[in-house]
BAKE-317754 format. One record per atom (N, C-alpha, C): residue in one letter; x, z negated, y negated. Coordinates in steps of 0.2 Angstrom, whole numbers, plus 2048, in hexadecimal, padded with zeros to 3 digits. Example, Ala and Ser with C-alpha at 12.3 -4.5 7.8 and 13.67 -1.06 7.14 Angstrom:
// BAKE-317754
a8427D981C;a83E7D9816;a8427D9810;s8407DD80B;s8447DC805;s8407D9800;
This chain:
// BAKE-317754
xF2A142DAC;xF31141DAA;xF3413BDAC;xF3913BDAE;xF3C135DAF;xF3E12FDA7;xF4012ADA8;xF43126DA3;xF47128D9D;xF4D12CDA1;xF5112FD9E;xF50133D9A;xF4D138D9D;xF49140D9A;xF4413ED97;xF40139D95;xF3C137D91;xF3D132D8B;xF45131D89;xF4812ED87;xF4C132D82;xF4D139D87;xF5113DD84;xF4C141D7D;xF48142D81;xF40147D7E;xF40143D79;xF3E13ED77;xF3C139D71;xF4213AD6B;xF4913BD6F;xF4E13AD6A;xF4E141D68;xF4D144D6D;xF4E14ED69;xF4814DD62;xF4214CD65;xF3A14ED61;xF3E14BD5A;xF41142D5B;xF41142D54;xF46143D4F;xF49145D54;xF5114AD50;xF4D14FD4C;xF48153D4F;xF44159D4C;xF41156D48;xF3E151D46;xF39150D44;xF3C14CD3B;xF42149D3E;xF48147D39;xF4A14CD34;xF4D152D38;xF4F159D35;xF4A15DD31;xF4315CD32;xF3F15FD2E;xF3D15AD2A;xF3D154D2B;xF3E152D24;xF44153D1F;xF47151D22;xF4D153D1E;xF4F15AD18;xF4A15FD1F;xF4A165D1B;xF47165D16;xF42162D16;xF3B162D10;xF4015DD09;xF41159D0C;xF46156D05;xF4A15AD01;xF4D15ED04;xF52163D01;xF4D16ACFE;xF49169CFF;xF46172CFE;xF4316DCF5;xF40167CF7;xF3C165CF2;xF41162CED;xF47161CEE;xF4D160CE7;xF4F167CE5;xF4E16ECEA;xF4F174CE8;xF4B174CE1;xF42175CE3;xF3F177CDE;xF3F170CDA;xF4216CCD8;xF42168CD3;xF48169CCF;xF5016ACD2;xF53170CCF;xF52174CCC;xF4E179CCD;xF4D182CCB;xF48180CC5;xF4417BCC5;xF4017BCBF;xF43178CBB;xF47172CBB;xF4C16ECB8;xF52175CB3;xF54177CB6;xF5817DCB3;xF55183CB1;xF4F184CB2;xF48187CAE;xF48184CA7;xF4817FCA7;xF4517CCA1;xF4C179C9D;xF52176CA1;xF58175C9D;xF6017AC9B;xF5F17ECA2;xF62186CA0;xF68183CA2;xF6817BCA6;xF6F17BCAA;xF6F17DCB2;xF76182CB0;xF79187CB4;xF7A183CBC;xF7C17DCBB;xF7D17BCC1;xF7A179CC6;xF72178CC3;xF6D177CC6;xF6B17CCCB;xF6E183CC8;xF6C18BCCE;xF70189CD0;xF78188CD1;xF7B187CD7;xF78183CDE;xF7617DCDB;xF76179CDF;xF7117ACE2;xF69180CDF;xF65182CE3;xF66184CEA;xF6B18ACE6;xF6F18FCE9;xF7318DCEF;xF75187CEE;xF7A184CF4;xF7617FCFA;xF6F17ECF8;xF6B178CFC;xF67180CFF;xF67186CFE;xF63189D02;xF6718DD06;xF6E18CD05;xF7118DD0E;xF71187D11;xF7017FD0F;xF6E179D14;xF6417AD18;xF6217FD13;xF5C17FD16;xF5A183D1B;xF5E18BD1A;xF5D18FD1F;xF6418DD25;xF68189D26;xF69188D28;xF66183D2F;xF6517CD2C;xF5E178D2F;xF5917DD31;xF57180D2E;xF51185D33;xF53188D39;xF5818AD38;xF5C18ED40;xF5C188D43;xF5F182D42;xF6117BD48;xF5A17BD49;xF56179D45;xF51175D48;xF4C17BD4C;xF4B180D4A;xF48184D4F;xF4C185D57;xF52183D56;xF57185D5D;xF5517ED62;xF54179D5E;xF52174D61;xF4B174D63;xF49175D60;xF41176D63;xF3E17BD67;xF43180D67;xF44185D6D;xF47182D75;xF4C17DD73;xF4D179D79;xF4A174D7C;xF4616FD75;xF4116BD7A;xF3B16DD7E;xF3A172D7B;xF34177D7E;xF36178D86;xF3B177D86;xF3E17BD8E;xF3F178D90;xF45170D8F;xF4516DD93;xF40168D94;xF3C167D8F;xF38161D92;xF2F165D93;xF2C169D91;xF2616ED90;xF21167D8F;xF22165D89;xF1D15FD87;xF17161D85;xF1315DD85;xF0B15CD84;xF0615AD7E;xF0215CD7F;xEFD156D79;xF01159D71;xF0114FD6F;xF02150D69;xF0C155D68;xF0F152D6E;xF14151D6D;xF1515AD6D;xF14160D70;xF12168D71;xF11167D69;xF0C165D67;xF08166D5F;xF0E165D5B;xF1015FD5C;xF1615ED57;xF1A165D55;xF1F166D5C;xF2316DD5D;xF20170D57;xF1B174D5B;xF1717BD58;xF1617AD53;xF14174D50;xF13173D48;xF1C174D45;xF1F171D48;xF25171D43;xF2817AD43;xF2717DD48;xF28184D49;xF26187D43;xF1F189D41;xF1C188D3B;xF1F188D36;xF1F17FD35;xF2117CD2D;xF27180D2D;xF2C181D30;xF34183D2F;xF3418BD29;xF2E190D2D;xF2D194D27;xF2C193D22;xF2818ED20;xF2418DD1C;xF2B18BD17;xF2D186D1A;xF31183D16;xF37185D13;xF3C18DD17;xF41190D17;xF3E193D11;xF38195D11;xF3419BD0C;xF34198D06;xF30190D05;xF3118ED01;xF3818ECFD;xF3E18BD02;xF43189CFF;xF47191CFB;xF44198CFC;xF4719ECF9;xF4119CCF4;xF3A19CCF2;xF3919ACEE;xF3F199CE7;xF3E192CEA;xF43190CE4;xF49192CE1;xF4C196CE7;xF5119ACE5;xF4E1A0CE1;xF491A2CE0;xF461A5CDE;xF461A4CD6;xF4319FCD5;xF4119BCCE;xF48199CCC;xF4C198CCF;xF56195CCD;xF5819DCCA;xF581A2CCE;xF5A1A9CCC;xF551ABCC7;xF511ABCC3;xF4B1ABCBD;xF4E1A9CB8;xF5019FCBB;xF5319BCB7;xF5819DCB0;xF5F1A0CB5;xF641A3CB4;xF641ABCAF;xF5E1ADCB3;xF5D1B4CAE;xF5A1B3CA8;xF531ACCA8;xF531ABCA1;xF581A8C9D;xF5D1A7C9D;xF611A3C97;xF671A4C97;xF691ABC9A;xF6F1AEC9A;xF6C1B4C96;xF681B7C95;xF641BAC93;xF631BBC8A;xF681C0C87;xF6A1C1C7F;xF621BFC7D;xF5B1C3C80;xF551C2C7D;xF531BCC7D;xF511BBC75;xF4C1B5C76;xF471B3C74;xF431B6C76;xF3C1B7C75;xF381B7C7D;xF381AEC7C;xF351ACC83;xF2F1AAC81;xF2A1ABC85;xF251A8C84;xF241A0C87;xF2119DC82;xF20195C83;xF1C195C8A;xF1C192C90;xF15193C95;xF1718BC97;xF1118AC9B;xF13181C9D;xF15182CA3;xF1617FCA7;xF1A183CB0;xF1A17ACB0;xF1E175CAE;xF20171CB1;xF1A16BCB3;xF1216CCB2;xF1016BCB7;xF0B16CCBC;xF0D173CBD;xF0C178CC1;xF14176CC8;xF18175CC5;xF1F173CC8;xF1F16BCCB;xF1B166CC8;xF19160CCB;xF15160CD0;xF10165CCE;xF0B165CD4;xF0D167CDC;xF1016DCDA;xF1416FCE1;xF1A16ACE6;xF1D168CE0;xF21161CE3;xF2015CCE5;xF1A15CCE3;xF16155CE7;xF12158CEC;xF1015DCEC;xF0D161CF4;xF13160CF8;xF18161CF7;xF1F163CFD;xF1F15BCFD;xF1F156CFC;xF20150CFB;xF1A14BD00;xF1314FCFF;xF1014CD00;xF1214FD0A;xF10157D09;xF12159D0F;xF14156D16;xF1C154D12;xF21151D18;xF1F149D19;xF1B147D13;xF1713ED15;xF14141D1B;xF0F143D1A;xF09144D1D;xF0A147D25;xF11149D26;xF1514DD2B;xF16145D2D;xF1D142D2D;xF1E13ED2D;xF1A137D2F;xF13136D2D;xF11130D2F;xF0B134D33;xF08139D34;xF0513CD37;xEFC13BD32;xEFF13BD2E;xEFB139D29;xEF4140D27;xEEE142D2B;xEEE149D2A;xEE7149D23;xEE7143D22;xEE2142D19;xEE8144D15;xEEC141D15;xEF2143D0F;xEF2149D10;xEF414BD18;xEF5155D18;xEEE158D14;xEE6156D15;xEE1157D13;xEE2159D0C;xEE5153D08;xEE8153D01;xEEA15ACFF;xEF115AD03;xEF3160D01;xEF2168D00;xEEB168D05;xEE816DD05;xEE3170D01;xEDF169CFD;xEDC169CF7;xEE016BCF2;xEE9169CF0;xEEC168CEA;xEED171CEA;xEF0174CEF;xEEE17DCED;xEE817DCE9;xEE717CCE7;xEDD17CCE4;xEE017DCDD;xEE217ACDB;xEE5178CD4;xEEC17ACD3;xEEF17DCD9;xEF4183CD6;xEF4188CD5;xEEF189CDA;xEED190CD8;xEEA191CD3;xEE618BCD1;xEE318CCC9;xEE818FCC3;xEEE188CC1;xEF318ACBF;xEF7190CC0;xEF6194CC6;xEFB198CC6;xEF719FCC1;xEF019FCC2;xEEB1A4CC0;xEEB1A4CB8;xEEC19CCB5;xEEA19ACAE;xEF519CCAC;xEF819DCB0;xEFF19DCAC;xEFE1A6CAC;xEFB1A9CB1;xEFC1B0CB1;xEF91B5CAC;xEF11B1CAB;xEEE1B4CA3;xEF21B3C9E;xEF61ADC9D;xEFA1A8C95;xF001AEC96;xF041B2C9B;xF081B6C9B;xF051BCC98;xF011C0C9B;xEFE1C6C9A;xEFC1C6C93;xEF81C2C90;xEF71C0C89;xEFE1C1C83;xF041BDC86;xF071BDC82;xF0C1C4C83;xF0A1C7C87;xF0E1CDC86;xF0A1D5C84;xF051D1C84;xF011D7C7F;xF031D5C79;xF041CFC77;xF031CEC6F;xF091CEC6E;xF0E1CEC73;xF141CDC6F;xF191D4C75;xF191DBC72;xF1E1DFC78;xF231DBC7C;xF281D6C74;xF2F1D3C76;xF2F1CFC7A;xF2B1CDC7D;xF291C7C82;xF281CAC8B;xF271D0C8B;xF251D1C90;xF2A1D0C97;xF301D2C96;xF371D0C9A;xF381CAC9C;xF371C5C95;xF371BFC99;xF311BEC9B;xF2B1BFC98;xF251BDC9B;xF241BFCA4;xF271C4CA6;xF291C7CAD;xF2A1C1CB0;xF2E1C0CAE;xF351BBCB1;xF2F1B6CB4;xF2F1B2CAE;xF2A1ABCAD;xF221ADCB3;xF211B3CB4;xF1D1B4CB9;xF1D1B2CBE;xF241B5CBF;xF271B5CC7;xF271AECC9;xF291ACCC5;xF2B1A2CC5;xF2619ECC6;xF201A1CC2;xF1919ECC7;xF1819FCCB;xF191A8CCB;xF161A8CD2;xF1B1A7CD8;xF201A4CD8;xF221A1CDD;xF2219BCDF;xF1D196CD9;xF1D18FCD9;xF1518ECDE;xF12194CDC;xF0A196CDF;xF0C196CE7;xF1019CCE9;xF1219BCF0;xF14195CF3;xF18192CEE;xF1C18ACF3;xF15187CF2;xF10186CEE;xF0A181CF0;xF06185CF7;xF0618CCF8;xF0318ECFF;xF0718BD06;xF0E18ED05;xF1218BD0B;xF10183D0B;xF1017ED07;xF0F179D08;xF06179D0A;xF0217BD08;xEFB17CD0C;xEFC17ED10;xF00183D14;xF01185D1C;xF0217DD1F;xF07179D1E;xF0B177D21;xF07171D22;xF0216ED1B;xEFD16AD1E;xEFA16BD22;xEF7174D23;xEF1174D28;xEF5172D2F;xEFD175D31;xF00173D36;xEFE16CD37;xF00167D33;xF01160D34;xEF815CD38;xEF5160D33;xEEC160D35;xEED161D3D;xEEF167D3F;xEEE16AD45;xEF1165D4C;xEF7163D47;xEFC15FD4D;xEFA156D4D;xEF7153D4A;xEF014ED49;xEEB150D4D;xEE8154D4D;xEE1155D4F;xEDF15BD54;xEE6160D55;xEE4166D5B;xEE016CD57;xEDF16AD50;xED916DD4E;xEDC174D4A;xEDA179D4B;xEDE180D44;xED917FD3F;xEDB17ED39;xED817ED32;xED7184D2F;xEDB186D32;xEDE18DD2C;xEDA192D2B;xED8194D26;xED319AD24;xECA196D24;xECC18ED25;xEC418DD25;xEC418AD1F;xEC8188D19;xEC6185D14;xEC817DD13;xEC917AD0E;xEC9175D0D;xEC6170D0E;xEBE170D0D;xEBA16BD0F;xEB816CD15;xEBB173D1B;xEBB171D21;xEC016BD25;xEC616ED20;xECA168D22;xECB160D1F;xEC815FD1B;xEC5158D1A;xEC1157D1D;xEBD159D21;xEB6157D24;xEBA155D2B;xEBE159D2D;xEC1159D33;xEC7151D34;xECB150D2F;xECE149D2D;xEC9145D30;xEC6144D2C;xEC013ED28;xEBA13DD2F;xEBD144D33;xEB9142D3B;xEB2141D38;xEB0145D35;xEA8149D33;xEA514DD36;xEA014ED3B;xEA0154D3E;xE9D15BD3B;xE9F160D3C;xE9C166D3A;xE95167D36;xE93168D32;xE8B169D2F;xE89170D35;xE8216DD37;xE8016FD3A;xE7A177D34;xE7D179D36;xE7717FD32;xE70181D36;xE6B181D31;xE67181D34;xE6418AD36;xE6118AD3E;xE5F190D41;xE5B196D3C;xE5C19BD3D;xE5A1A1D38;xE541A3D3B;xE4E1A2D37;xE491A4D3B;xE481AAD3E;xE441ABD46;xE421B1D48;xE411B9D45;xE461BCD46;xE431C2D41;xE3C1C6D45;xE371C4D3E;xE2F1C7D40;xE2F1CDD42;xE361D2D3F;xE341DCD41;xE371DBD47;xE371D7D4A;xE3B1D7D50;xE371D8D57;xE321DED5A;xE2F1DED5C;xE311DBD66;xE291D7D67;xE2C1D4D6F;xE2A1D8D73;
């Protein structure tokens, strides 16, 4: 590429790379919103959800349009190919995410418009910290190319999935022992289990960051495959399965 066209490349890459942070800011004030108004029952809070998730699906059409462009005009290589294709990715992750929360804002609203008041107490808010520092740590680890920090974030699903298991029994419980609770106990599910989700999107979007670091696909091989791989460990070697004896020569 010429001077130009590789001047040009550099400025498109970090206009994308701008924009998907940028996205990530926004999806992580959504679900810091939708929990906010979970627990304080102001109304404005679900607007505002509501009004950053037309800024997010919005930015995912640009930023996909753009990285459908550079692809073509420039057919970059290496890291900079990895980048792309990683951002392709997060963009799901992260649209998905930001319904999510819209998710938990729409919950929000129907618990405390809601004549019934027989909510069951459950803890969520830090089950709700934990996920916002994965979308946090995420777009770091994007960002500085950081793929230990992303390693991090692959671990941090570990522990929300715990929390999403430990809020699922504390519901079920309480709507055996209490009928009146079941409706909102629903609700209060749902709301986990969409805080469970935005911690997997955000484990996706680590393994991408891993991937666009190191070339390497992490996915479906576990966590301590993907710290070993950071940390530039090499694979444990297993050891050979001895000859089977029935095995006539």
């Amino acid at each position: 590429m010429s001077e130009h066209t590789n001047k040009q490349f550099d400025a498109d890459l970090q206009r994308i790379r701008t924009e998907l942070l940028q996205m990530g800011g926004l999806v992580e004030v959504m679900i810091q919103d939708a929990i906010e108004a979970l627990s304080s029952g102001d109304m404005s809070l679900v607007e505002r959800v509501r009004e950053r998730e037309k800024d997010v699906n919005r930015l995912e059409v640009d930023i996909d349009e753009r990285v459908t462009q550079i692809l073509a005009r420039h057919q970059p290589a290496a890291i900079d190919l990895r980048t792309l294709l990683a951002v392709t990715k997060m963009l799901t992750d992260m649209e998905r995410s930001g319904d999510e929360a819209d998710k938990i804002a729409t919950m929000a609203r129907r618990l405390h418009e809601d004549d019934r008041r027989f909510i069951p107490v459950i803890e969520l808010r830090h089950m709700a910290n934990n996920v916002m520092t994965m979308m946090r740590q995420v777009m770091d680890a994007f960002a500085r190319h950081d793929s230990i920090l992303a390693a991090a974030v692959v671990r941090s699903d570990k522990e929300v999935d715990k929390e999403w298991k430990s809020a699922l029994r504390n519901l079920i419980t309480y709507m055996i022992e209490d009928p009146r609770t079941i409706s909102r106990s629903i609700d209060l599910l749902f709301v986990a289990r969409s805080m469970e989700r935005i911690g997997d999107h955000c484990k996706n979007m680590a393994e991408r960051v891993i991937y666009m670091v190191h070339g390497a696909d992490v996915r479906h091989q576990g966590v301590k495959m993907a710290e070993r791989l950071v940390r530039g460990e090499p694979e444990p070697i297993l050891p050979e399965s001895p000859p089977d004896s029935s095995v006539q020569k």
